[in-house]
C-alpha positions in Angstrom: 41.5 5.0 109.2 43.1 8.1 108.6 41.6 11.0 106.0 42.0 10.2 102.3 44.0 12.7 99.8 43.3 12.9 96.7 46.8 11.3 95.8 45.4 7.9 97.3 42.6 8.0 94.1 45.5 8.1 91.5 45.5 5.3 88.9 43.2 2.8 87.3 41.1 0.7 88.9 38.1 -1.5 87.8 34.2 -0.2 88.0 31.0 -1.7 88.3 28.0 -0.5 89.2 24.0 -1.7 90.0 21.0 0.6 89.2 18.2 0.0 91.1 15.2 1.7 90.2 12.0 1.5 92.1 9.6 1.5 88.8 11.9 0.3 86.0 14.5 -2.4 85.1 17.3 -2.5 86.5 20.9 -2.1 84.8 24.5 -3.0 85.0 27.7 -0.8 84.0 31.1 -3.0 83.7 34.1 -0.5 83.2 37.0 0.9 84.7 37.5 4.9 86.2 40.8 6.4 86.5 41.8 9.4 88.2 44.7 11.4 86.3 47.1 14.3 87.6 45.4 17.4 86.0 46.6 20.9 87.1 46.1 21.4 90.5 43.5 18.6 90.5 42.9 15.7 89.0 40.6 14.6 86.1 38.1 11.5 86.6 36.9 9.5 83.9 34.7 6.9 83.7 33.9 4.7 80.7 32.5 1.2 80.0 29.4 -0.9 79.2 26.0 -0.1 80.6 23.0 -2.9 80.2 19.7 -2.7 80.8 17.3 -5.3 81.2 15.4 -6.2 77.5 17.9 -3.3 75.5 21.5 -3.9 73.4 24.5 -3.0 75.4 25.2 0.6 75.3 28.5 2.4 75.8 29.0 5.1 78.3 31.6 7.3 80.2 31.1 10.4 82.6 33.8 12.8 83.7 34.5 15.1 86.6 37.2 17.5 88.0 38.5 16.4 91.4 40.0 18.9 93.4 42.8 18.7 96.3 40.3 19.2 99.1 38.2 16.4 97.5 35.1 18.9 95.7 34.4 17.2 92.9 33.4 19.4 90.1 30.8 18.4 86.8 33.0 18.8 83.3 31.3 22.5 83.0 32.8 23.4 86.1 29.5 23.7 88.4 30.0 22.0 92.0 28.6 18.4 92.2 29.7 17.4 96.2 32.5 17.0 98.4 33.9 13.5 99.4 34.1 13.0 102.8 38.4 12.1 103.6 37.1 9.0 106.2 34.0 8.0 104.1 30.3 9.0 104.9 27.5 10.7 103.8 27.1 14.0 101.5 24.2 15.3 99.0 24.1 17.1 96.1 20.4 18.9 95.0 19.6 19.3 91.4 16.2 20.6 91.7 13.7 19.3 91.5 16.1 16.0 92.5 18.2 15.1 95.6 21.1 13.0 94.9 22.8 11.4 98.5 25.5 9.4 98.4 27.7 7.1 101.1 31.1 6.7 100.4 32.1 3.5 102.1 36.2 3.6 102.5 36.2 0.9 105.1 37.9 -1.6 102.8 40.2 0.8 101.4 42.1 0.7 98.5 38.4 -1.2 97.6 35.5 1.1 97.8 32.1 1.7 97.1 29.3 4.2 96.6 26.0 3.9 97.0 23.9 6.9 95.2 20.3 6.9 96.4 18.3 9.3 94.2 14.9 11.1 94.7 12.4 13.1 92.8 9.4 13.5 91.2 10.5 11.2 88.5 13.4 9.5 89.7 13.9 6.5 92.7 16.6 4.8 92.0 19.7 3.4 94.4 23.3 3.0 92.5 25.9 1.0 94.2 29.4 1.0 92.7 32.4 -0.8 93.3 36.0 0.2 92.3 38.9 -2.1 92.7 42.6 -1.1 92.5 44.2 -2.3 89.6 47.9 -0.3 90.1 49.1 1.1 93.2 
C-alpha cells in the first residue's frame, strides 16, 4: 500500500469506538468524524453518542487540526502525534500518561485505531472504527 495524504481522509465517514478499561465499565461511542479542507490543513471533528455501562447516554465530540504531513495538532494548537502514511505505531506522552496508538490502514478506505493508554490512573485500550461514507 502506498503512503496516505491527507487528501485520502477528506469527507465523512461513520465512527465507533470501544473503551476498555482495566478497572471500570466499559463504554461505547456511535458517531461519525469528518475531516474538512481548512487552510493549509484540515480540521477533524468528531461528534456522537458515548454510553457507558449503568449511566444515560451522553453526547460528545473532540476536534483536532490535521496537517499536510499528517501531525495532528489538539484544538489549542499543542502537538498531539503524527500518523504514520502506511499505518503503524506512534505515542504521544502527557505526563504523567503515555498514550500509543496503532493505526491499522490495511483495509483502507476502512480503518481503525487502537489507543492503549497508561498511567497511574488510567489503563484503558480504545479501538475505533471509521467507515467511508463519500468518496
Amino acid at each position: 500500500m502506498k503512503p496516505l495524504k491527507l487528501a485520502d481522509f477528506e469527507g465523512n465517514w461513520t465512527l465507533t469506538r470501544r473503551i476498555l478499561q482495566k478497572n471500570a465499565p466499559s463504554a461505547r461511542f456511535e458517531g461519525t468524524a469528518r475531516w474538512l479542507p481548512d487552510g493549509d490543513g484540515m480540521a477533524y471533528h468528531e461528534s456522537g453518542t458515548l454510553m457507558l455501562d449503568g449511566q444515560p447516554p451522553m453526547q460528545g465530540e473532540r476536534r483536532y487540526r490535521w496537517q499536510e504531513d499528517l501531525t495532528v495538532w489538539f484544538e489549542d494548537g499543542r502537538f498531539f502525534h503524527q500518523v504514520p502514511g502506511q499505518g503503524g505505531a506512534t505515542r504521544h506522552w502527557c505526563d504523567p500518561d503515555l498514550y500509543r496508538v496503532q493505526y491499522r490502514f490495511g483495509r483502507w478506505p476502512d480503518f481503525e485505531t487502537v489507543w492503549r493508554v497508561t498511567g497511574p490512573r488510567k489503563n484503558y485500550a480504545m479501538i475505533s472504527h471509521f467507515i467511508r461514507l463519500n468518496p
